[in-house]
N, C-alpha and C positions, 0 to 999 in steps of 0.2 A: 446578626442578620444571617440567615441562613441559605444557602447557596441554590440557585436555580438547578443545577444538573446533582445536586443530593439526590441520592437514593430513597431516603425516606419522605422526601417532599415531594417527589416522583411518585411514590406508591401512593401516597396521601390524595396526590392529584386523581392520579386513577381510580382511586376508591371511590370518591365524589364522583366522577365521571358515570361510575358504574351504577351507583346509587340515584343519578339525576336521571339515568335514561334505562332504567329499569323496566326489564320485561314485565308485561302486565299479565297475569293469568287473569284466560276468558272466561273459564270457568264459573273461577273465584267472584268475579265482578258483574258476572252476568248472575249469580246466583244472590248475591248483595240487594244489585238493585232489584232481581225478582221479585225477593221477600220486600223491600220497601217498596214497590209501586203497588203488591199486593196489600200491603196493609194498606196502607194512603187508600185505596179505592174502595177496601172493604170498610174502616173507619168513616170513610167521606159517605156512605153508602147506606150505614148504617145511622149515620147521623142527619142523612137529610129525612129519612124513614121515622126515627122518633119526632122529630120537629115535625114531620106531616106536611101536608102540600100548600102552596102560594097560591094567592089568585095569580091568575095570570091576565095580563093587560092585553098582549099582542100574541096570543094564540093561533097559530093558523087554521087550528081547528074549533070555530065556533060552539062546537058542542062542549069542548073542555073549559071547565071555567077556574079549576084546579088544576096545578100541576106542581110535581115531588121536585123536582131541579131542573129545569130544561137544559143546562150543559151535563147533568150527570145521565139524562135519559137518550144525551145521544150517543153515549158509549153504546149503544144496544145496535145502532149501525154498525159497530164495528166487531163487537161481542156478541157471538149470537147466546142468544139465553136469558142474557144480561137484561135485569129490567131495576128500577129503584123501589127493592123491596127486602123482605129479609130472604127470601129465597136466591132473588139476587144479588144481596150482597156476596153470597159464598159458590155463586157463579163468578160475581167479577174478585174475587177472591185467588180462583184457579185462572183466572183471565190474565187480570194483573202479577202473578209469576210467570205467564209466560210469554207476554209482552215484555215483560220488563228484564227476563232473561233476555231474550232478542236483544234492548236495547243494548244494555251491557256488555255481550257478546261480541257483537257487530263494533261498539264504540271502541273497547279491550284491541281489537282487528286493527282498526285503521290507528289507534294511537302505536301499536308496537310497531306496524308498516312505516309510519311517518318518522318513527325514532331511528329506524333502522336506516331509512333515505337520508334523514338528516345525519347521522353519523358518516354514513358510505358518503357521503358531498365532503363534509370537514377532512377526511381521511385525505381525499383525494386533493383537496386543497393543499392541505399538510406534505402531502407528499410532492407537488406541484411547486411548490415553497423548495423546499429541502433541494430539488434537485437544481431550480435557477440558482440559487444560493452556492451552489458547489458545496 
């Protein structure tokens, strides 16, 4: 059995420690998911484009009696350019990396923020411990 105050079982511990709450590069992960949301959107994009359009039942617009996706035609709300076509796909192409860098960016943020608080709380606990304890 090997002793709690061992040196190497001490270093072991902290390795793990270091390894579980690992700085996340924003970069790195904002650039990840860039390139997969971009694909996803251009694949999804291009594939509702070969399949060609649905009737549609509940159209708010009675003159359309087709339509190519109605959840992929509302990206065009928020993508200007963006329409479900193949010129569109390689708009929501450039779209989809840079939303999806945002999200990854942003998420990278608040995950190394929250590892960092959660560390500084246990630190302080530890230390809060240690000193009642004598």
């Amino acid at each position: 059995m090997t002793d709690p105050q061992d040196p190497t079982t001490e270093k072991r511990d902290q390795q793990r420690l270091i390894q579980a709450f690992a700085h996340l590069d924003r970069h790195a992960l904002g650039m990840s998911c860039g390139i997969v949301a971009a694909g996803v959107l251009f694949l999804m994009t291009i594939a509702m484009t070969v399949k060609g359009p649905t009737p549609c039942m509940a159209c708010l617009d009675p003159s359309r009696s087709l339509r190519y996706g109605p959840h992929l035609e509302l990206l065009a709300y928020l993508f200007k350019g963006y329409s479900v076509s193949w010129g569109g796909a390689f708009i929501g192409l450039g779209w989809g990396m840079v939303a999806g860098y945002l999200v990854g960016h942003v998420f990278a943020g608040f995950l190394n923020l929250h590892h960092r608080v959660y560390l500084r709380v246990i630190e302080r606990r530890l230390r809060r411990e240690a000193l009642s304890n004598g």
